[in-house]
C-alpha positions as CSV (number, residue, x, y, z in Angstrom):
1,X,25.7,-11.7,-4.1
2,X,26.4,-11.4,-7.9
3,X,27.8,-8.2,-8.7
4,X,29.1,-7.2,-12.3
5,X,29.2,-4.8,-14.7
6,X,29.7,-5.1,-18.6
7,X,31.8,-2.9,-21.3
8,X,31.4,-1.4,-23.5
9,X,28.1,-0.2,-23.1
10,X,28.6,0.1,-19.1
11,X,25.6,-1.7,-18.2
12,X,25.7,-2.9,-14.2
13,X,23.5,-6.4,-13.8
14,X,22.3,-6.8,-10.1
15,X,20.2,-9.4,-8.6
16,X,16.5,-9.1,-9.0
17,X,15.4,-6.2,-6.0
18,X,13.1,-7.1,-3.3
19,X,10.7,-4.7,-1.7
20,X,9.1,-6.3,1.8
21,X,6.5,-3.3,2.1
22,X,3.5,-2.6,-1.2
23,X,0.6,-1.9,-1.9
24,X,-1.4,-3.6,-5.0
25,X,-4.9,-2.5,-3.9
26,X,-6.6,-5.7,-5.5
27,X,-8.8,-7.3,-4.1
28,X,-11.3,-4.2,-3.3
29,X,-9.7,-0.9,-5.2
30,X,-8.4,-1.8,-8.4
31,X,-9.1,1.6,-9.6
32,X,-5.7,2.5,-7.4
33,X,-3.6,-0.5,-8.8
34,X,-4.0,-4.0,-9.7
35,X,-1.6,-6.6,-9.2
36,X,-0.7,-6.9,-12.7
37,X,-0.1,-2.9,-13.3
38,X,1.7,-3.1,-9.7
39,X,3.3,-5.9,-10.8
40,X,4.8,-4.1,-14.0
41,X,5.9,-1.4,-12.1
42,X,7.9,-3.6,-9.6
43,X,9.3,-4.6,-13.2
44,X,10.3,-2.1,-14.8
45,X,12.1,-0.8,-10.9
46,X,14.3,-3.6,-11.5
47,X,12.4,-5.8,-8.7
48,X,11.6,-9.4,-8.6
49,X,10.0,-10.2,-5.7
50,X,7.7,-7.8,-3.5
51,X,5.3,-8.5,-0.1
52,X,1.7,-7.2,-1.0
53,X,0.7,-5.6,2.6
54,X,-3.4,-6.7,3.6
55,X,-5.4,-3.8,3.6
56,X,-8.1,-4.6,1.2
57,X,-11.2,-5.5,0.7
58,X,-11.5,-8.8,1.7
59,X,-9.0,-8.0,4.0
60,X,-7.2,-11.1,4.1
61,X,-7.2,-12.3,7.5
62,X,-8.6,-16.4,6.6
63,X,-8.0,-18.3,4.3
64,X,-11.3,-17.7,2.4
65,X,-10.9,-14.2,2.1
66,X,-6.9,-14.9,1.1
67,X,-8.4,-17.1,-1.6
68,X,-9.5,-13.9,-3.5
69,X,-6.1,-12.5,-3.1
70,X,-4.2,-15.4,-4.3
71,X,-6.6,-16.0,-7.5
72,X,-6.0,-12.7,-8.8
73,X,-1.6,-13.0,-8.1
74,X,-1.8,-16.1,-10.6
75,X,-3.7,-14.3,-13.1
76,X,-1.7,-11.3,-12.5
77,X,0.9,-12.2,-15.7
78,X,3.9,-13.0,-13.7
79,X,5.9,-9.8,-14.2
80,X,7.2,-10.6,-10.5
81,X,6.8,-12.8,-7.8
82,X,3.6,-11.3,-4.9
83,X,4.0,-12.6,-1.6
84,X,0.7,-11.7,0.5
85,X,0.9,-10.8,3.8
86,X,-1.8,-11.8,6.2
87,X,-3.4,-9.4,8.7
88,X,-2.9,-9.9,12.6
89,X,-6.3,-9.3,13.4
90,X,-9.9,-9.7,11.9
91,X,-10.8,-6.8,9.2
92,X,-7.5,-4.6,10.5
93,X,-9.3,-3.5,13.4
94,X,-7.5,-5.0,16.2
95,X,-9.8,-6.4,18.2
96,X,-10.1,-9.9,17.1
97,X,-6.9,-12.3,16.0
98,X,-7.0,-13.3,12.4
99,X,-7.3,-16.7,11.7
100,X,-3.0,-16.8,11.6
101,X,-3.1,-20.7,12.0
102,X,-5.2,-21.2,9.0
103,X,-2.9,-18.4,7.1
104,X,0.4,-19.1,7.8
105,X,2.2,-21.4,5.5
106,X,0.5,-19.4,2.7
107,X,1.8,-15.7,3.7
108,X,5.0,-14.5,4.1
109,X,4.4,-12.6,7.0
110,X,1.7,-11.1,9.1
111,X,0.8,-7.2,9.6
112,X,-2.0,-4.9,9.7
113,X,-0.2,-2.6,8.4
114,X,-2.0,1.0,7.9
115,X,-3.1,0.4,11.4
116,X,-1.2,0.3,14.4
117,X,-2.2,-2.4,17.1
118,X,-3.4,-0.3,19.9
119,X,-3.8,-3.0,22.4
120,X,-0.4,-4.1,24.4
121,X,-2.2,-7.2,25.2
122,X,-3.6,-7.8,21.8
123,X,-0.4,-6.8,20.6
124,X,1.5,-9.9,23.4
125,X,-1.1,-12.5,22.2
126,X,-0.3,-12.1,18.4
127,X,3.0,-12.1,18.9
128,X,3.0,-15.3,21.4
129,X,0.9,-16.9,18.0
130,X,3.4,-15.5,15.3
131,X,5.7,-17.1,17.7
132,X,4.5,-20.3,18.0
133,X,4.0,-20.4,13.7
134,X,7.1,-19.1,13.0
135,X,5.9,-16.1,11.0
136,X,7.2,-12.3,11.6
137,X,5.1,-9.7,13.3
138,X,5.5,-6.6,11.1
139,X,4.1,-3.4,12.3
140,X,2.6,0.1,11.3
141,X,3.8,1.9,14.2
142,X,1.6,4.7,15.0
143,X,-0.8,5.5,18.6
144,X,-4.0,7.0,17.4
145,X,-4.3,9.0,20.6
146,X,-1.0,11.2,19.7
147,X,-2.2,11.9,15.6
148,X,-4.6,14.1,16.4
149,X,-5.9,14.8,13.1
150,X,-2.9,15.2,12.1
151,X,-1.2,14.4,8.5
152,X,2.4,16.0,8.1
153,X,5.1,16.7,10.4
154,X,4.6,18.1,13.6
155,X,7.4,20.7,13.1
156,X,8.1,24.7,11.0
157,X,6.4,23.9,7.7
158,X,3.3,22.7,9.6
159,X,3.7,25.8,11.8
160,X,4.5,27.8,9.1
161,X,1.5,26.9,6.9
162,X,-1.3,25.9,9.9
163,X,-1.3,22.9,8.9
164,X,-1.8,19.8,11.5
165,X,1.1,17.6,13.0
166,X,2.1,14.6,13.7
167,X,4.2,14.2,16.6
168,X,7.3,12.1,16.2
169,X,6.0,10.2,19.7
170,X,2.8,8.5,17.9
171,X,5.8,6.4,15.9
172,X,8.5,5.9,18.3
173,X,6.1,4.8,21.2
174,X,4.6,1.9,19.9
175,X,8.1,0.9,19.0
176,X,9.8,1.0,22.6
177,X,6.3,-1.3,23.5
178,X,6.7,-4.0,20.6
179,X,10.0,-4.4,20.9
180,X,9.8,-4.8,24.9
181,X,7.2,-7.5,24.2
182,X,9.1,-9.2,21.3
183,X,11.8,-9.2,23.8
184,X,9.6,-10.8,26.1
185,X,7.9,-13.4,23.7
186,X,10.8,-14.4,21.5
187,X,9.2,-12.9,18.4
188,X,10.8,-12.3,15.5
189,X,9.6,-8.3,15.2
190,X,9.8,-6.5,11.8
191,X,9.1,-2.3,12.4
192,X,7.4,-0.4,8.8
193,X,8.9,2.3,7.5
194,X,10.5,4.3,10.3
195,X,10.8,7.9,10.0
196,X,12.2,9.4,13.0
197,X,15.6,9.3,14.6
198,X,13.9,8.0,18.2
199,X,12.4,5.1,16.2
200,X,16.2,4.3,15.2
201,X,17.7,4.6,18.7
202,X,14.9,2.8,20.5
203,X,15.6,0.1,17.7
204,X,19.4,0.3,18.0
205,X,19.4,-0.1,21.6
206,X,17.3,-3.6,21.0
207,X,19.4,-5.1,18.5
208,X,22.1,-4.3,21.2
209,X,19.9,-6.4,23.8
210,X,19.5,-9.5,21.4
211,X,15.9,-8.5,20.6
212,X,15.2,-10.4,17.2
213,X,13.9,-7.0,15.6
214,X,14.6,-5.5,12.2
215,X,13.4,-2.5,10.6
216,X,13.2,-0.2,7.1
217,X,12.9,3.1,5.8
218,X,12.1,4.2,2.3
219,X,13.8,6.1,0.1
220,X,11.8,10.1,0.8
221,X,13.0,9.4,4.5
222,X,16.4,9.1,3.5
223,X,16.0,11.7,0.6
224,X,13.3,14.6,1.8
225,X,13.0,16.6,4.9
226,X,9.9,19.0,5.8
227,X,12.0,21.5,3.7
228,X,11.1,20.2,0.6
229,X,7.2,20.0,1.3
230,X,5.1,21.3,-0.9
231,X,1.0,22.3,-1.3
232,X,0.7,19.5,-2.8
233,X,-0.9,15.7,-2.2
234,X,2.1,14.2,-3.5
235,X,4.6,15.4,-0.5
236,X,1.5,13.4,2.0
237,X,2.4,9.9,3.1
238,X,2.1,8.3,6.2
239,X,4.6,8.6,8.8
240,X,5.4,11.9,7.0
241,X,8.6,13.3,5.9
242,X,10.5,14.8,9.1
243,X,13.3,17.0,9.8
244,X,17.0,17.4,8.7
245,X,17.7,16.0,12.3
246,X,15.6,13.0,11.6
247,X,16.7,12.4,8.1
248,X,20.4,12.5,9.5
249,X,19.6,10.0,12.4
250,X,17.7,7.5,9.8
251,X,21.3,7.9,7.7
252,X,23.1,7.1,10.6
253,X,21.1,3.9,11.2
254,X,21.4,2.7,7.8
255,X,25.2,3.1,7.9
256,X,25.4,1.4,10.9
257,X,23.2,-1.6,10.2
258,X,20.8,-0.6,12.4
259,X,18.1,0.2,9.5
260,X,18.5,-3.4,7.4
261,X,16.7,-2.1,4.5
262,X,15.4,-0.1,2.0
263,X,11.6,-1.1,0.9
264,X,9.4,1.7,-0.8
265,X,5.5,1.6,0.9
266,X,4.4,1.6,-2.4
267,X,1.0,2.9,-2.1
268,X,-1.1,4.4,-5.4
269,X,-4.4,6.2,-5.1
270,X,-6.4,7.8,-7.9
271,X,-5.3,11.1,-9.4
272,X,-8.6,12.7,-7.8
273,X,-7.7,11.5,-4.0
274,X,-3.9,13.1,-4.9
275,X,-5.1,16.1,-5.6
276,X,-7.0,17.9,-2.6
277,X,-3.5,19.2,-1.2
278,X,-1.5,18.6,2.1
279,X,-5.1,18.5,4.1
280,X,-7.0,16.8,2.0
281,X,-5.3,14.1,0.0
282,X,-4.9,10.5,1.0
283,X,-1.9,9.5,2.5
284,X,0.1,7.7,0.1
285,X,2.6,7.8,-2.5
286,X,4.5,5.5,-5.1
287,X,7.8,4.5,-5.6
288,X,8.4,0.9,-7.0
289,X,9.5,2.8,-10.2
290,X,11.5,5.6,-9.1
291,X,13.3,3.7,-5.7
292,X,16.8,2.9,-7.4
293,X,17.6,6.2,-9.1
294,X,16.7,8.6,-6.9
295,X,18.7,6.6,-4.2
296,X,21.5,6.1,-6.8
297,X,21.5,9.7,-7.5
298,X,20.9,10.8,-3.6
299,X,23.0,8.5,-2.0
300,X,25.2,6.9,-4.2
301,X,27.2,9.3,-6.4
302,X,27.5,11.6,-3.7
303,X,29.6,9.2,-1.7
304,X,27.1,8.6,1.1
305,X,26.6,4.9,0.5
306,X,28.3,2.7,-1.1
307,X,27.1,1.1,-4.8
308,X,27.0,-2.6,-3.6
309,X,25.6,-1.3,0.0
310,X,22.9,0.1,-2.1
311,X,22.1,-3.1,-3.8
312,X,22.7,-5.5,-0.3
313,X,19.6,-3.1,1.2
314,X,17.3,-4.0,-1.9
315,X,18.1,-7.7,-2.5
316,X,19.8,-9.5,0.4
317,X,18.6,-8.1,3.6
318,X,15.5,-8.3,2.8
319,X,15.3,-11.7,1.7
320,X,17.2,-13.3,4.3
321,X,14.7,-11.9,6.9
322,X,11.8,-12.8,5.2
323,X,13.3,-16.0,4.1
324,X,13.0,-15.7,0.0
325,X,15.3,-17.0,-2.3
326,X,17.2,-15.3,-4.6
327,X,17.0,-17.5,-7.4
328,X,20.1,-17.5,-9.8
329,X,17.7,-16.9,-13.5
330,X,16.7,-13.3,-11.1
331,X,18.4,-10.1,-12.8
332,X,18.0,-6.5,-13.7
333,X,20.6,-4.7,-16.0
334,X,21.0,-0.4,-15.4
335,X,22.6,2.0,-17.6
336,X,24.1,4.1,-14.5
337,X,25.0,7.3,-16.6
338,X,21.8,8.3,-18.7
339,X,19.9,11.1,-16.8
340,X,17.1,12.3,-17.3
341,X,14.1,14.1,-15.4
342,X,11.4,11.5,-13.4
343,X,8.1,12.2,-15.1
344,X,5.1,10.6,-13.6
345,X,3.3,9.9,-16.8
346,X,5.4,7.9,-17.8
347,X,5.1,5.8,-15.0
348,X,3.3,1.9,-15.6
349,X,1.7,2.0,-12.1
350,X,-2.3,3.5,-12.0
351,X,-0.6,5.8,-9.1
352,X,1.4,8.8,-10.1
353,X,1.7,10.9,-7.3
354,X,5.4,11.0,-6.3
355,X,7.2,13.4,-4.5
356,X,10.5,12.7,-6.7
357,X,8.4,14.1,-9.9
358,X,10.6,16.8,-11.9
359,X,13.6,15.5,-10.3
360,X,17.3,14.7,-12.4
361,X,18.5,11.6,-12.1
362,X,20.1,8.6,-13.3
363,X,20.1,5.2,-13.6
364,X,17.3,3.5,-16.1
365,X,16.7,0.0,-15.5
366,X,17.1,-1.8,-19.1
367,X,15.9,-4.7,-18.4
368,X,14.6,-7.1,-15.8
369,X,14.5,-10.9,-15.7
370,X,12.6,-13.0,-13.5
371,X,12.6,-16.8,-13.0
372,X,14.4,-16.8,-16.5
373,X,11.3,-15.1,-17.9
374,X,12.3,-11.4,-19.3
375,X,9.7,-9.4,-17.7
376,X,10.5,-5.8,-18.4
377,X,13.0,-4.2,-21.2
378,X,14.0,-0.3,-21.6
């Protein structure tokens, strides 16, 4: 990993980022993003390479419908590299496999993410195929029998406020299942954005029994508890932000290695479906531009995590399980000591609902290279 910093101007160069888990929204709601405003925004976060998750419109789950998908990443301007995933079944909807044959050298991975596979045996067969191709299951972890309407935490603010819950249990059973049946099937078994400190035991405990599973969390996990919630669409997301207890656990497992890294679930909507509150708002939020800093600030200067753990959970890890290079002519350059206040509007994404608006922080990403090609600059 090349890690430097320059004098005078105290500017730290790190290898291009790498985020496994967004959201571009194209084809099918380019009012939310497009690929080339996501695209941007992956730029100006300092990241070169990031996997575009399939819930659109074609959903990509053939090759026909990835077609549309993979027209509108080479038009996109080439501000980073887009790496489409493939969904496991036909339309998200888990009844059907996807055509993962006719997919598979042209994704970097399959999911449906959004939707968690409710079938065990749907769930065995597509992991027996993912198998046999050589591609990784990666999964949205969540039972639709526990939600229950639910759309934050299933704990005091809910309580407090009478809002609805979700129970911890609609994440961290589908876990214990998959990773039982990846241990059964010799998958290689990616878990979404866990949230929970079950979720990181039940995955701990695998890793410990040779089960080829990894896993990530994003950065309001790591940084955000139910304490800090809000009346507000921006604090909804799905798996929601959980308790200190959680947060603490989720700590733990990224110390320990048993989180392997950091991606952000980049996921935009339109100001209008942000702004109905807690109950009404999509879930959702963005982060490709605000990911580094706040976990610089949060994390970092705080002594909780190391600086060049920081940047291994961004660039390496990710890449080595998802098998992408990280080409030499891939940099960003950050000015670690400017702070200043995260203000959505500035933001180059069509999404600006973030839960880390107002907050004081620094490190700015000056610039960002990719391929050799300068693609953003402070």
């Amino acid at each position: 990993m090349r890690f430097s910093s320059e004098t005078p101007r105290t500017v730290h160069r790190f290898p291009g980022f790498c985020d496994v888990h967004v959201h571009f929204r194209e084809p099918g709601f380019s009012y939310k993003e497009t690929i080339a405003s996501g695209s941007r925004a992956a730029a100006r976060g300092g990241y070169t390479d990031v996997c575009a998750m399939p819930n659109l419109n074609p959903v990509p789950d053939s090759p026909e419908h990835l077609a549309e998908e993979e027209r509108l990443i080479r038009e996109s301007g080439g501000f980073c590299r887009v790496h489409p995933y493939g969904a496991l079944t036909v339309g998200e909807r888990g009844a059907e496999p996807a055509d993962l044959a006719g997919m598979a050298d042209r994704v970097v991975a399959f999911s449906d993410d959004g939707r968690g596979v409710q079938s065990e045996s749907m769930m065995r067969s597509l992991m027996e195929a993912c198998r046999k191709l050589g591609r990784i299951v990666t999964a949205h972890c969540e039972e639709d029998s526990l939600v229950r309407g639910g759309y934050i935490h299933d704990g005091a603010y809910a309580a407090a406020h009478g809002h609805r819950g979700i129970c911890s249990e609609s994440e961290w059973r589908p876990i214990a299942r998959d990773v039982r049946l990846a241990k059964e099937t010799g998958c290689a078994y990616h878990v979404c954005h866990i949230s929970c400190r079950e979720s990181v035991e039940i995955i701990r405990r695998a890793k410990r029994e040779g089960v080829d599973v990894t896993c990530e969390t994003a950065p309001h996990y790591l940084l955000m508890t139910e304490d800090d919630l809000r009346e507000e669409g921006r604090f909804r997301m799905n798996p929601p932000i959980r308790t200190r207890a959680d947060r603490d656990a989720l700590m733990e497992g990224l110390l320990d290695g048993t989180i392997d890294m950091i991606a952000t679930d980049h996921a935009p909507h339109s100001a209008e479906e942000k702004s109905r509150g807690l109950a009404g708002s999509a879930f959702g939020i963005v982060g490709l531009e605000t990911a580094f800093p706040v976990l610089y600030t949060g994390l970092v200067r705080p002594g909780t995590l190391p600086l060049e753990a920081l940047v291994r959970l961004l660039t390496e890890a990710p890449r080595r399980r998802f098998g992408l290079p990280q080409p030499e002519d891939d940099w960003c350059e950050w000015d670690l000591e400017t702070e200043y206040r995260i203000d959505p509007e500035e933001f180059l994404s069509r999404g600006k609902a973030t839960p880390f608006a107002g907050w004081q922080v620094r490190g700015k990403c000056l610039r960002t290279v990719c391929g050799g090609k300068e693609t953003w600059r402070a």
